[in-house]
N, C-alpha and C positions, 0 to 999 in steps of 0.2 A: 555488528562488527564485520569489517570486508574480511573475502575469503584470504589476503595476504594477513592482515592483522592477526587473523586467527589461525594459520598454519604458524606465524613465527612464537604467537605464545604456545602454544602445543610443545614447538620444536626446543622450546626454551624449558621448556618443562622437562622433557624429556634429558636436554645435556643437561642441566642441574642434579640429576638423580643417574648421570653415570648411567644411562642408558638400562636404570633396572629392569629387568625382563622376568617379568612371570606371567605364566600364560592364565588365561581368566576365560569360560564360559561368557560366551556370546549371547548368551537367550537373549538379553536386554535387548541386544539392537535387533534381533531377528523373533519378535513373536510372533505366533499363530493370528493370524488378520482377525478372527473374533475372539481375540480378547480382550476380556473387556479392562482398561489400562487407569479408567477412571469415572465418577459417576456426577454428575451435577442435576442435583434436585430428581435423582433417580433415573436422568437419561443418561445414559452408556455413550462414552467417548471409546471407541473401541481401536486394537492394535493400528488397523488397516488406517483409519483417519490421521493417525498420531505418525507414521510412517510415509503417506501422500505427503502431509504438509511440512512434515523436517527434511523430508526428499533427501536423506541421508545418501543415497547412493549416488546421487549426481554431484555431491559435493566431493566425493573417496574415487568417483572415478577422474573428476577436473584433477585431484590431486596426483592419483595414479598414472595420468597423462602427462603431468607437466614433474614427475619427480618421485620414480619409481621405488626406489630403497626407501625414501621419506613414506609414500604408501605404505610400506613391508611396516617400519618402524611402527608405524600408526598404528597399524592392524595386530602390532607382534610385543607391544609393550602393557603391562595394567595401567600405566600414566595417558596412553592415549584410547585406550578401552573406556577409560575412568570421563576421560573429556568427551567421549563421543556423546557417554550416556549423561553424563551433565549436558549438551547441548541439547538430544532428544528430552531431557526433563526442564528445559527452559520454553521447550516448542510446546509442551505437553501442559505447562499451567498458562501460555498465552490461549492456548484451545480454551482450556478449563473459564478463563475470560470470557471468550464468544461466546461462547456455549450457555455462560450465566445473564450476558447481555441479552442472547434470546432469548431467555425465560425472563430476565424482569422485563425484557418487549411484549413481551405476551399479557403483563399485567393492564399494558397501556392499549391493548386489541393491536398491538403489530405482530403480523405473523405472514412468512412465506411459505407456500407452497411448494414443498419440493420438486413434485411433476411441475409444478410450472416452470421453476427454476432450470430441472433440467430440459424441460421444452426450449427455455430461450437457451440455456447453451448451446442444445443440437443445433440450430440457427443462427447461432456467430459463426460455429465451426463449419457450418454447409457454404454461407459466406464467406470463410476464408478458403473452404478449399477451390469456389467456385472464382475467389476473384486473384488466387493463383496460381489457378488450373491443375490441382492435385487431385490426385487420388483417398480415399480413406486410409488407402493401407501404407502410401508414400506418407501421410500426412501423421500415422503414428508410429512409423517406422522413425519420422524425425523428434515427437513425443519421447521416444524411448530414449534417444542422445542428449535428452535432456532431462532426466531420473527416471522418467515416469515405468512403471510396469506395462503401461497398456494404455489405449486412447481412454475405456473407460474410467481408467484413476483420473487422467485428465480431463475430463469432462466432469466427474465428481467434486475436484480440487474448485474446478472453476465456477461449478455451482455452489458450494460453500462458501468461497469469497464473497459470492456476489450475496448468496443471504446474511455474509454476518457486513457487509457493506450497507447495502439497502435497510438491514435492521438498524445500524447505529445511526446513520442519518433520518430514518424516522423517531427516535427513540429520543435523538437530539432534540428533533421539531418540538418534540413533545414537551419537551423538558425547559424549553429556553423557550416556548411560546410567547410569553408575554414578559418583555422586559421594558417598562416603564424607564424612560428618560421626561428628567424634571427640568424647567426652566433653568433652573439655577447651576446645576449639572450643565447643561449644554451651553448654556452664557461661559462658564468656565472651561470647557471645554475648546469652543470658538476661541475662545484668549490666549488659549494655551498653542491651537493647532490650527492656528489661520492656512486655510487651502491653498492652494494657488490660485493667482486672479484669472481675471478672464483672459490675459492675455499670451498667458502662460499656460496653451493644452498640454496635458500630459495624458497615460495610459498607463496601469500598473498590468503586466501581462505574465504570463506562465508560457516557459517553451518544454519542446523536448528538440534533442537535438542530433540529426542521425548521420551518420555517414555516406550511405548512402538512399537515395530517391527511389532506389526500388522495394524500400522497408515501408515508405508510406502506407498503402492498403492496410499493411495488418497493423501498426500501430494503430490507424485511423478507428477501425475493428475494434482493438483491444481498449482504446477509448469508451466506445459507446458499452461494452461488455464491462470492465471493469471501473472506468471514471479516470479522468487525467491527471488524477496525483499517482495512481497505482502505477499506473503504464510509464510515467515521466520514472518512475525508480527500478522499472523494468527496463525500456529503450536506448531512456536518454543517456549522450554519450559526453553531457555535462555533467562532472562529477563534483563540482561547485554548488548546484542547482537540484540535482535529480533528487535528493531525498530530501528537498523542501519545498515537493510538489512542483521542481523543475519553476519554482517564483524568480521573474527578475529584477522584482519592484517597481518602481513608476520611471517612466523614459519620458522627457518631453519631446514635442514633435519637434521634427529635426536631429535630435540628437543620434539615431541612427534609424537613416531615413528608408532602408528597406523595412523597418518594421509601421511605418507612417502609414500603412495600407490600413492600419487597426481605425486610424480616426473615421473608415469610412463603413465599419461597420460595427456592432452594438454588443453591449456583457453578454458575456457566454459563448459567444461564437469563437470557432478552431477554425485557423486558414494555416495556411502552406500546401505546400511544401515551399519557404520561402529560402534562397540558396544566397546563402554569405562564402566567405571566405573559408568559416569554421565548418561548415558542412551545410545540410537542409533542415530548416525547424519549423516544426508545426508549433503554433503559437495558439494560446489561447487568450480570450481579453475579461482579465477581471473585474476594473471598475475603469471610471474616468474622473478627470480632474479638468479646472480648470473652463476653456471653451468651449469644450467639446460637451462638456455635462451646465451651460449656461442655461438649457431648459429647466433645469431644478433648480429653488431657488438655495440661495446659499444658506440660510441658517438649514433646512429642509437636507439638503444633502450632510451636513456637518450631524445633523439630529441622525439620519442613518448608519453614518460612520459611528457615531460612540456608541446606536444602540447593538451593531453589530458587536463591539467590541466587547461590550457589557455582555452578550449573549457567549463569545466567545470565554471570557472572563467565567463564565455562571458553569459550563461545560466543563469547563478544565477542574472547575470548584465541583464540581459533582465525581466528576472522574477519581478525584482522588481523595475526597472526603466521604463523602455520599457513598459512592460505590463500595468501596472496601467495608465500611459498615452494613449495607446491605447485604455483602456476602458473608459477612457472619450470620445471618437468618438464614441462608441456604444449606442444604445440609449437602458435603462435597467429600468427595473419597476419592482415594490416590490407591492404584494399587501397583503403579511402575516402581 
């Protein structure tokens, strides 16, 4: 939900109840950082973790900056006390999620190192303060305008993402390993989803898209650090795009010919900062079609496309049948 979406239902809430006001105890949103809020499989999700990542206070003070009295309201009603701590208990069983992924990753031998983890943090952030020339203390002073308590919550925040990142993408591999496509399958398939010819290259590419060129370095950064869907819904200033991994499906060559730089270089690779009208966009190149993929042959590329799909298909099928049943085996405690 955007933070507009979500101030007008609050605020909707609040004029349908005639502004009732009675004052309620705060512990909820202000617990003691060790305590402990919930338990999966007997590891401790504790206050401090549950509070980094709902980052309650950067959202109360965006509000208290752009709409002071609404702030007061927020803070001075049980209808908006009520909704805060329903948000922190919607942040609090997505944790309880990660947190159970790690442990069934663990079944499968995936497992991150913490020290490692925060090893490479300290090394994105030495990297960003070096390539724009900041300070530690400038560099969490701006941390702090954006929720954070302290550089070290942020540096914990960003190691946790990236272990419960790295864990589901090996946890996936795991799981969608081997997914068999049959003759018959792909012959139907082919019939159904004839490619483009060869005379027709295309490119299916992912942007983000930024206002200005001097944001490049640390998007670029927060790419290799977090992965290009994450950062595309952090950055990008396409709101069309940004929370679908910033995808903007297949363009054929020509059709917009500043992006035509892609046919000259191969999947995975990020270029830009390339400069339209709309702003600068770092582009990333998902697959090809068409000419440009005339080295593979065509049933051979079409057999990849549906095994992907089928792997995709198998994940989503695990995510929501699979999984939910698994965590009835786990024994899980709520104590917020």
């Amino acid at each position: 939900m955007t933070l507009r979406r979500w101030i007008g239902c609050l605020m909707l809430c609040v004029f349908l109840t005639g502004f009732a006001y009675a004052q309620k105890d705060f512990e909820k949103l202000s617990l003691p950082s060790d305590t402990i809020v919930a338990k999966v499989n007997e590891k401790p999700i504790y206050a401090r973790t549950l509070d980094i990542e709902s980052n309650l206070a950067y959202t109360l003070l965006t509000i208290k900056q752009n709409n002071e009295n609404f702030y007061e309201i927020l803070l001075g009603t049980e209808e908006g006390y009520d909704f805060l701590v329903r948000y922190k208990t919607i942040v609090l069983y997505k944790l309880i999620d990660s947190f159970l992924l790690i442990e069934i990753a663990k079944s499968y031998g995936i497992n991150y190192d913490d020290a490692d983890l925060l090893q490479y943090v300290n090394t994105f952030i030495k990297d960003i303060l070096t390539t724009n020339q900041l300070t530690e203390e400038e560099f969490e002073n701006y941390i702090i305008t954006q929720g954070f308590d302290s550089l070290a919550d942020y540096k914990e925040h960003l190691a946790f993402q990236r272990k419960v990142t790295l864990t589901n993408i090996q946890l996936m591999d795991k799981i969608i390993a081997a997914v068999p496509v049959s003759d018959a399958e792909l012959d139907a398939y082919i019939k159904s989803n004839p490619l483009p010819t060869d005379e027709t290259a295309s490119v299916n590419i992912s942007h983000i898209l930024l206002q200005k060129e001097d944001n490049v370095n640390a998007v670029l950064s927060s790419i290799q650090a977090v992965g290009f869907e994450k950062t595309a819904q952090i950055y990008s200033r396409d709101d069309l795009t940004k929370n679908n991994a910033g995808n903007l499906g297949w363009l054929e060559k020509g059709a917009f010919p500043q992006f035509d730089v892609a046919f000259d270089h191969k999947v995975g690779d990020v270029l830009g900062p390339i400069q339209t009208q709309l702003g600068y966009h770092l582009i990333r190149i998902n697959d090809f079609s068409g000419s440009q993929s005339g080295q593979i042959p065509y049933r051979e590329e079409a057999k990849n496309l549906l095994s992907l799909e089928k792997k995709v298909d198998l994940w989503e099928k695990w995510l929501t049948e699979e999984f939910p049943r698994i965590k009835q085996t786990y024994p899980i405690e709520i104590y917020f």
